[in-house]
N, C-alpha and C positions, 0 to 999 in steps of 0.2 A: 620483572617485579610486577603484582600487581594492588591494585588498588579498591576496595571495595568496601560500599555503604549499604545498610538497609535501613527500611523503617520498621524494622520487626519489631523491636526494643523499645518506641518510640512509642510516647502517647498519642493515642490520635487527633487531638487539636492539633499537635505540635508535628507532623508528620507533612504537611505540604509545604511547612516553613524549611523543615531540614530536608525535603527536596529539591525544593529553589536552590539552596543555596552550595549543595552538593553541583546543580546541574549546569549551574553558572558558571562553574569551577569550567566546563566541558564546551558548552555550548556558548558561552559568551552573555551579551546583552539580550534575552528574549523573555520575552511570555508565559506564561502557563496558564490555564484555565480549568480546576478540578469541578467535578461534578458534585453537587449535595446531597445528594440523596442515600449516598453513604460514604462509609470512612475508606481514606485514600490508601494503598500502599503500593511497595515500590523499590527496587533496589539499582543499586549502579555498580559495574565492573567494567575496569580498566585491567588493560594487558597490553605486552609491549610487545609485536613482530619484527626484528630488528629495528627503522628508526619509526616505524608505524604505530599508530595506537588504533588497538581495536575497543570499545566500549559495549556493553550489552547491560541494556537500558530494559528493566523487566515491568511493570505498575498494570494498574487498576486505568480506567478511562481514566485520558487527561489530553488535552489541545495543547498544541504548541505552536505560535508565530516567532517569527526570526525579521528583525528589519537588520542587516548590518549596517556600520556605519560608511557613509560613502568617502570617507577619508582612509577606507581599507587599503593598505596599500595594496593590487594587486597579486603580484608575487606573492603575498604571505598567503589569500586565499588556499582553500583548500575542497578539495570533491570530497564527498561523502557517499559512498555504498553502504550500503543500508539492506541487508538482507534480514528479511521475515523471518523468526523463527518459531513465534504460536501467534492464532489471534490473526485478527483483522485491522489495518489501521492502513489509513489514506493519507497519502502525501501530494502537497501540491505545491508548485511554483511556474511562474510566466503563464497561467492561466492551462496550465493541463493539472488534471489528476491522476495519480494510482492507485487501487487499492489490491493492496496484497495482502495474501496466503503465507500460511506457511510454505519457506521454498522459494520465494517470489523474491527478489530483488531488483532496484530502482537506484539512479543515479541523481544528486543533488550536490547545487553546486553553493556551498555556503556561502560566499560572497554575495549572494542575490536574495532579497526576501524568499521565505518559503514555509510554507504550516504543516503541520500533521496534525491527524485527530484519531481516534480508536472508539467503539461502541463499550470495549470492556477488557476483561485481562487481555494483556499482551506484550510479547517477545521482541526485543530488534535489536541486530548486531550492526554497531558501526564498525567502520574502517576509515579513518581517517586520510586521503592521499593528497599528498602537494602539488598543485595543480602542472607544476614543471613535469613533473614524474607522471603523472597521469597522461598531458599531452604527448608527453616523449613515448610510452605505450598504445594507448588508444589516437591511433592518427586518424581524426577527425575534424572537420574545420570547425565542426559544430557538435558539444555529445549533447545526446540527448536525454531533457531532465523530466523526473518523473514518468518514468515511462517505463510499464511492467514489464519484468524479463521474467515471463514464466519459470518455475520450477521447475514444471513439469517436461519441458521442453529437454531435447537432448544436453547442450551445455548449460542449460540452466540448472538441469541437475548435479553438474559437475563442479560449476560454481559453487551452489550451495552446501553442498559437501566438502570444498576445498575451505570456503567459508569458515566451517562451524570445527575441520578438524586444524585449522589455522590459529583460532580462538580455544579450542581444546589444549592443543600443542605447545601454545606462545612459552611458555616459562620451561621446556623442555629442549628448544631448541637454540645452536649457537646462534650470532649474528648471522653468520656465514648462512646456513642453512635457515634462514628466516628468510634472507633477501633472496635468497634462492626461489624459494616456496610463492613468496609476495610478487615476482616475475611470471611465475608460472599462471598464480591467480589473475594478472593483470591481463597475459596474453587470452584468457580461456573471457575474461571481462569484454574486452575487445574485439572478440570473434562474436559475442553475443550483442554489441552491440555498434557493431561497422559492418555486419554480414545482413543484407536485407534478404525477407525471406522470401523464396523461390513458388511459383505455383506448383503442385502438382505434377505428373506425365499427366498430358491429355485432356489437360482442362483450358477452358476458355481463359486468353487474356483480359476479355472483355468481362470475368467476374473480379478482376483484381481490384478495381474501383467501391464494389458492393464489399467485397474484405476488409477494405481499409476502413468503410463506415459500420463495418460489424465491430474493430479493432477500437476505432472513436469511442463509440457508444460505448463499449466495455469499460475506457480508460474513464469517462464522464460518468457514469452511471450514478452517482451519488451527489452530483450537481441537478437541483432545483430547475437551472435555468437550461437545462437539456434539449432542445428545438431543434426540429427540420434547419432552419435557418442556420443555426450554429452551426451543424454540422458542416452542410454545405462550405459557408463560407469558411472554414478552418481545413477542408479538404480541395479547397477553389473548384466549386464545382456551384452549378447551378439548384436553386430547392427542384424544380423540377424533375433532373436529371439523379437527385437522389431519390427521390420518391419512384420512379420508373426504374431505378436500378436494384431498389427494397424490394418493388414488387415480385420477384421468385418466390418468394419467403412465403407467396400466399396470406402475408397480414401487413396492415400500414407500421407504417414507422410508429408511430402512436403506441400500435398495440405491443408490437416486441418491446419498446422498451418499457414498456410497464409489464410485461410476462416478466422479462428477466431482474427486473426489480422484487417483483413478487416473489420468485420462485428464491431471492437471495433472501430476502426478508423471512421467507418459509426457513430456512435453513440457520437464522441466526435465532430462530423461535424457538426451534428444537434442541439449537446448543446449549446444554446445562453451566457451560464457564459464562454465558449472558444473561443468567436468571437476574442477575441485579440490574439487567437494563429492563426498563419499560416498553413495552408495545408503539408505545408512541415513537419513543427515541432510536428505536429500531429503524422502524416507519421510514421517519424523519432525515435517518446518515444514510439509507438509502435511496434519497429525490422525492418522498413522499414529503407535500403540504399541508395538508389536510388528513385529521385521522378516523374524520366517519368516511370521507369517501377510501380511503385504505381500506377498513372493515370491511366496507359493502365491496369493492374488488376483490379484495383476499377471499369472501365468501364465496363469492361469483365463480373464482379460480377453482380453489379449492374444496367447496363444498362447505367448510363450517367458517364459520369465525375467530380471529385470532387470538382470540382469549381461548376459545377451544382447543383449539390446534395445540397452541401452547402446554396447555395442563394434560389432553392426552400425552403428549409426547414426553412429557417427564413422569409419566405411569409407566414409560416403554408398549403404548397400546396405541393400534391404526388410528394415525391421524389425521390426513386428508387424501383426497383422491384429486390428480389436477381432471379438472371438468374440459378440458381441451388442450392442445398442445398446436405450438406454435412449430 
């Protein structure tokens, strides 16, 4: 059976009130934080995979923090997969970030504070798992939370597909063949994230270090407080030893991460589902503080200005050239 709300019907004052309290229904005691600058909407579906609830949570930007209460009993706890299915949106908990694609999926463990945020439209499918069930599958002493599992990737793409025809499926399938299904997705869950990944044939061990702080910085990227330092110490390594390990790249740690900030920033300029977001707010969810010094970079990078950049690219006419590559 399932369950489902929108705001389609709903007036717009009244639309973040009847999403609260739809969403409380799901997620318990937390937060929400709608943006002003225009009107909110949003819908909720529930579905049942034998004793699983899958949920697919669809809106307009909106934040969300989770404190649970520390009188949870443990055992009742539950993990949450969380697979991308449109849109951009960042999850974080115990001080790491995600930001996922469509395709992308991330593990979170409801018992522990944890937030999301989004720039603009955007898709995500829960699945709710018991955490008895989940450690009985994924044997790990420790899963780990927030932490991208490419789409793109060989099992990640099978994930995501198992994902979406799981939720497709739900009300067509017996019990039997639901737990069946929910097994299969758990082992393919588990392979993608107890299976650490392999170098190469032929490549140096000595670049696996320099991966892992390509890997950091990717998962950080839309945190403010992004430093040499950080890294270092969240990878136990010396700043020295990462700035000397950066150096292949041919540019300081400095400058990649603000190319790859840039070049993400470029990309959500151009997308017409973020016209309702602002240049600033764009900036901003990706580590930018400051929005002359963005301008004056973005032009640097690219050649015009992001207000340019922008309005060509909803003409469908050339709209920047990067002035160097990293």
């Amino acid at each position: 059976m399932s369950h489902s709300f929108t705001t389609d019907l709903i007036p717009a004052p009244d639309r973040q009130e009847a999403w609260l309290s739809n969403a409380k229904q799901i997620c318990g005691d937390c937060n929400f934080q709608f943006p002003k600058r225009f009107p909110f909407h949003g819908s909720i579906e529930r579905r049942k995979v034998a004793d699983l609830e899958m949920t697919l949570f669809s809106s307009s930007a909106v934040s969300f923090n989770k404190f649970p209460s520390f009188s949870l009993n443990a055992e009742s706890r539950a993990w949450i997969v969380i697979t991308q299915l449109a849109g951009l949106r960042r999850y974080c908990q115990d001080g790491k970030a995600a930001v996922l694609k469509k395709g992308d999926v991330t593990l979170i463990d409801s018992g522990r504070p944890w937030s999301s945020d989004c720039p603009g439209d955007c898709a995500r499918l829960y699945l709710r798992v018991p955490r008895s069930l989940m450690q009985s599958r994924v044997r790990l002493g420790e899963l780990p939370v927030a932490r991208r599992i490419p789409g793109e990737s060989g099992l990640g793409t099978f994930l995501f597909h198992l994902s979406t025809s799981l939720y497709r499926q739900a009300e067509e399938l017996t019990w039997e063949e639901g737990a069946a299904a929910i097994e299969a997705y758990l082992r393919i869950l588990a392979a993608c994230v107890g299976t650490p990944g392999r170098p190469a044939a032929g490549t140096n061990r000595g670049s696996e270090p320099a991966s892992l702080i390509l890997k950091y910085i990717d998962a950080h990227l839309t945190e403010t407080t992004l430093r040499p330092a950080e890294i270092a110490a969240a990878l136990n390594l010396s700043v020295r030893h990462v700035h000397r390990l950066f150096s292949v790249h041919g540019s300081t740690l400095a400058e990649w991460i603000r190319t790859q900030r840039l070049r993400h920033c470029r990309s959500d300029l151009a997308d017409p589902r973020l016209r309702a977001k602002s240049i600033t707010e764009i900036a901003f969810f990706w580590g930018f503080n400051d929005s002359a010094h963005f301008s004056r970079v973005f032009k640097q990078r690219f050649g015009v200005c992001p207000r340019v950049f922008r309005s060509r690219a909803s003409q469908g006419l050339p709209a920047a050239v990067e002035m160097s590559g990293d």
